[in-house]
C-alpha positions as CSV (number, residue, x, y, z in Angstrom):
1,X,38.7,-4.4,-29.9
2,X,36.7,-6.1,-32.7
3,X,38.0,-6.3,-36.5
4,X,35.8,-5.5,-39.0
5,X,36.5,-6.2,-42.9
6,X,35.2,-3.3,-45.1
7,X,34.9,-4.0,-49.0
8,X,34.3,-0.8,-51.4
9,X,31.5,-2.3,-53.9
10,X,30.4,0.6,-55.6
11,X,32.2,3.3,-57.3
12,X,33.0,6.6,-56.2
13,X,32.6,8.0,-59.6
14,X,30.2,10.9,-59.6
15,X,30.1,11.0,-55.6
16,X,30.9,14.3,-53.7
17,X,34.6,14.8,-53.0
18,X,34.3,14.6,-49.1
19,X,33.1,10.6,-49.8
20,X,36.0,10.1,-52.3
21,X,38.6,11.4,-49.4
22,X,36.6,9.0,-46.9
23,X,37.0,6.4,-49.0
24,X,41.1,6.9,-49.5
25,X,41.1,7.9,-45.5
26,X,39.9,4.2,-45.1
27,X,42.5,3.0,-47.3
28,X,40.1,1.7,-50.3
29,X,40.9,3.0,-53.7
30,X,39.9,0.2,-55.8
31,X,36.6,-1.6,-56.6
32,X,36.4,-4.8,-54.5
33,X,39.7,-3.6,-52.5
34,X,39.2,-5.0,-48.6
35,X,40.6,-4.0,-45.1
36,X,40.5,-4.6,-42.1
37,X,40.5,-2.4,-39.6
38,X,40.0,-1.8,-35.8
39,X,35.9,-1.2,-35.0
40,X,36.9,2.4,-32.8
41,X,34.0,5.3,-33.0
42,X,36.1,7.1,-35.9
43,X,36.5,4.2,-38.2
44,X,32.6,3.3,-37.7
45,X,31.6,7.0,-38.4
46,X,33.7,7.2,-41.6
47,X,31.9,3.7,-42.6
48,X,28.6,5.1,-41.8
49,X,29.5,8.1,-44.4
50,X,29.9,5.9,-47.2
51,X,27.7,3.2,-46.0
52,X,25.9,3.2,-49.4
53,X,29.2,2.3,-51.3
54,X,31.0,-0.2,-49.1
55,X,29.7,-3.9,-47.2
56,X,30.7,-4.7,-43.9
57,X,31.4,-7.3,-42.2
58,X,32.3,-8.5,-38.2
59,X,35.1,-10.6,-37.6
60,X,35.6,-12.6,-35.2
């Protein structure tokens, strides 16, 4: 399966709790904290949640 590497850039401050508990389901709990992470259908819905706090990027 493809990698991708998911960044959290923005903060969660003042976001609805169901985006702060997507955002510690994907293991990011810190600004500029990065993982990768398998690309499977759940991962890539949970990133399309909080699409407008994180950057993504392909790996090879």
């Amino acid at each position: 399966m493809k990698k991708i590497k998911i960044t959290l850039v923005k903060s969660p401050i003042d976001r609805p709790q169901r985006q702060k508990d997507t955002l510690v389901a994907l293991g990011l709990k810190k600004m500029n904290a990065t993982k990768e992470v398998e690309a499977t259908p759940q991962i890539l819905g949970m990133v399309n949640k909080v699409q407008h706090l994180v950057a993504v990027e392909e790996l090879a």
